[in-house]
N, C-alpha and C positions, 0 to 999 in steps of 0.2 A: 149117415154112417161113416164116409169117408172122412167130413170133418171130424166125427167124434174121434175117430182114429188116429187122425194127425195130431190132434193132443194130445190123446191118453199115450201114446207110443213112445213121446218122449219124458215124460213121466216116470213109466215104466223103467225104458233104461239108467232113471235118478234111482228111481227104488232099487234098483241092479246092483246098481255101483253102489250105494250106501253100501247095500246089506254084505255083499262083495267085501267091502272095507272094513265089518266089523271083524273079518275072521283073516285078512291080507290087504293091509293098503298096498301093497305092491302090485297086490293083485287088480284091486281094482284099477290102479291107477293105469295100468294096460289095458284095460277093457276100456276104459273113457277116451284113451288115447287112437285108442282102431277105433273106435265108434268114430271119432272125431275126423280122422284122417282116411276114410274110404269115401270117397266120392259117392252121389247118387246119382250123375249125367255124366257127360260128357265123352261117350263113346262117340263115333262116328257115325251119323246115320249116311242114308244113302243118296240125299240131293246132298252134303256135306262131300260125299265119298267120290264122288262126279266132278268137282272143282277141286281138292286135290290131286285127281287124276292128269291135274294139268300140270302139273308139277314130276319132278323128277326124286323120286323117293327113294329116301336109303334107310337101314334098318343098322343100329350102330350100336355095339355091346356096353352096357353099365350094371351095374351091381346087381340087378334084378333083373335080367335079361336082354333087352332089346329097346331101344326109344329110337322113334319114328323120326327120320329128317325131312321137307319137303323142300325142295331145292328150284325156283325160278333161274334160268340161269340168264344172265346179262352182262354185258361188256365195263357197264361202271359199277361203281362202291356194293360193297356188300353191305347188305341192310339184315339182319337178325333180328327174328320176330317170338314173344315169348309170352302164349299166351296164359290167362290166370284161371282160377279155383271152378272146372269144370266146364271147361270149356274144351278147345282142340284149336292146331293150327288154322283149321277153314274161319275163325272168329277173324281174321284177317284179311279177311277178300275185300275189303272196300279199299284198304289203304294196299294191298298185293295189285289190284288193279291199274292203276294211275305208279305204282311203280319199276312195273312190268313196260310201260308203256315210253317209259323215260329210260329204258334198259338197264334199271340196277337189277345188280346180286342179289337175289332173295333166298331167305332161309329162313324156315320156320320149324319147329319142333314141337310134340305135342310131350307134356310133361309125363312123369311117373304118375301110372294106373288110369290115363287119360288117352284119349285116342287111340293112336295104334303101337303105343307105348307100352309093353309090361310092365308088373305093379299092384299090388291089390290096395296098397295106401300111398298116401300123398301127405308129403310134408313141405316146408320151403326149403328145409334142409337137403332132404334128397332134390330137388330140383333144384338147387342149385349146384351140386356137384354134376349135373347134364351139364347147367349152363355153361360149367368151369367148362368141363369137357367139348361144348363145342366152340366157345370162344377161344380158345387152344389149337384147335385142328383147321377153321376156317377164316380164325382175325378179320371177324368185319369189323367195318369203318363207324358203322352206327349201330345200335342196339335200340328197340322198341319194345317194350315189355309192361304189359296189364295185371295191376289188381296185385296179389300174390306172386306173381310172374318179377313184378318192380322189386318187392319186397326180397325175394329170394336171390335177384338180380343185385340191389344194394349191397345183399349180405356175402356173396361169393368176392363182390366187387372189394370187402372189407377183408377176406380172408385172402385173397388172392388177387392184385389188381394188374389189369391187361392193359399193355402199352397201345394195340392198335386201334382201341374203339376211342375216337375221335368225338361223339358225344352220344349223347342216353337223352332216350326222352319214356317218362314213366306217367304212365294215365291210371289213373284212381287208386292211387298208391297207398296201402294200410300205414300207418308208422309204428304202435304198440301191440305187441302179443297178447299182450296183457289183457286189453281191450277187447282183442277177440274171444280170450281164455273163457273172461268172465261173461259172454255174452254166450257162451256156449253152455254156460252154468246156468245162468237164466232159464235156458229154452232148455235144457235134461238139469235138472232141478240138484243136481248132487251137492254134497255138505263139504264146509272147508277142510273135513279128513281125505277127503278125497281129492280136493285141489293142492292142497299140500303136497298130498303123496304123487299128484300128476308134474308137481310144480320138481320135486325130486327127481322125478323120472327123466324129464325135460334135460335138467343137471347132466344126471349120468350118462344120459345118449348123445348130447350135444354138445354138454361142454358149458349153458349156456341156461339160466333163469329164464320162468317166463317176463320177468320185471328187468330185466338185460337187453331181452331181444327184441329191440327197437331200429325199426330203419331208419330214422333221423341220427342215431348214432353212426351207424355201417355205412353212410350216406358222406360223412366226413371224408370219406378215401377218395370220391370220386372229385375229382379237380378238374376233368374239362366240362366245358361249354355242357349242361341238364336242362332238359326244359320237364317241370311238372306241371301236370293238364290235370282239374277235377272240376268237376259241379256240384253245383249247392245241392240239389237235389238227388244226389246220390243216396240209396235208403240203406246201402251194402257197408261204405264205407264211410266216417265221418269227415267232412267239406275240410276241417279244421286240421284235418292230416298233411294236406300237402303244406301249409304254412310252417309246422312242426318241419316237416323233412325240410324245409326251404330255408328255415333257419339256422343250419347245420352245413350246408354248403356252402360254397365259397365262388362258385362260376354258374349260378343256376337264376332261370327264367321261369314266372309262373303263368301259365293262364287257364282262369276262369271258362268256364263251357259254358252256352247257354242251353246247350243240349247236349244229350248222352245219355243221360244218368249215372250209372255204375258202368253202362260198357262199353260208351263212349267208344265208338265205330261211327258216328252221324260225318254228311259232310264237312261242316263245322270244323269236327275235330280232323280229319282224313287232311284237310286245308293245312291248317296249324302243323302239322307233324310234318309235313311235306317240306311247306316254307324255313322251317327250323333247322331240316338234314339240308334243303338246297342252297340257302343263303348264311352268310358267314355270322 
């Protein structure tokens, strides 16, 4: 029954939004866009809620009320941590460990409608004006940012670019909206009246096409020292993404994962990101 469920359900919200669109593409095109952008995880459970605890938390005002800081405090570089698409700051406890330990600045955030963030939706665009927001108020030295977290990071970095972060390092980075648009079309079945009309809506709220907003574009602004991390067997995002964004830079380093997958936390990768903020 549960599998029948997990299919028929997203079917359903196709037949939604058509039938929605014969009578307001406007309309639908809102209904595909919340469906799209409320998360289904990434609250805080309570072994998560425990190793946060060890962190020094602040609760900081943004458009929608309130987004969670958690704060390692240490005598070297600030390291800023950003995590992606349902997750929460604790996805960072492998490389928060071994950072803590060498006495950097840690700082992680848990994005809009995720953790202990207010929010009922999630886009890159609202989480990137956090990002603005806390790259402003604590200028760290390095930035670390996963998945959606990179992408939303590239794009603040495109609208708004910050003199003190000395380099960026982005692990299993999307590069096309586009991509994801149509891959969300796939899986809730809805007809190109409705993508159109989502593809307008996009426009109006952002400023910004689904076929515009690309991170290998917004990727151009960043000129220091970037290392891009993915794995081939990533099933979330395609391998072929980081080469796209890598192409588009002008001071960026790629490597290859042999392990991760999509969340790419293994020691492997914990190694690499370490060696990349510590050595020139």
């Amino acid at each position: 029954m549960k599998a029948f469920l997990n299919k028929a359900i997203p079917k359903l919200y196709g037949f939604y939004f058509n039938t929605i669109a014969l009578f307001s593409k406007e309309a639908a095109a809102q209904k595909a866009l919340s469906v799209f952008s409320i998360p289904r995880k990434g609250k805080i459970t309570p072994l998560q809620d425990q190793f946060l605890k060890t962190a020094e938390k602040q609760l900081i005002g943004f458009d929608e009320g309130l987004y969670a800081l958690y704060k390692w405090k240490g005598t070297g570089p600030t390291v800023l941590l950003l995590h992606g698409w349902e997750s929460n700051a604790f996805r960072w406890k492998y490389l928060i460990e071994p950072l803590v330990k060498k006495d950097y600045n840690i700082i992680a955030i848990d994005a809009p409608a995720h953790g202990g963030t207010d929010g009922t939706e999630f886009t890159a665009v609202k989480y990137s004006k956090i990002i603005k927001q806390t790259i402003a108020l604590y200028e760290p030295n390095y930035v670390v940012a996963h998945s959606v977290g990179a992408m939303a990071t590239m794009y603040q970095e495109h609208q708004h670019a910050h003199a003190c972060v000395q380099k960026f390092v982005f692990l299993g980075s999307p590069n096309k909206l586009e991509g994801i648009m149509r891959g969300y079309q796939q899986v809730v079945p809805f007809n190109e009246t409705v993508y159109e009309a989502l593809d307008e809506l996009l426009k109006k709220s952002f400023g910004t096409s689904i076929k515009e907003f690309n991170a290998a574009d917004f990727s151009r602004a960043i000129k220091v020292p970037a290392l891009l991390i993915h794995n081939p067997e990533d099933v979330i995002i395609p391998y072929t993404a980081m080469d796209e964004i890598a192409s588009q830079m002008s001071n960026v380093k790629t490597y290859t994962s042999a392990t991760g997958g999509h969340s790419l936390y293994t020691p492997e990768v914990v190694s690499t990101i370490m060696d990349f903020i510590e050595n020139p």
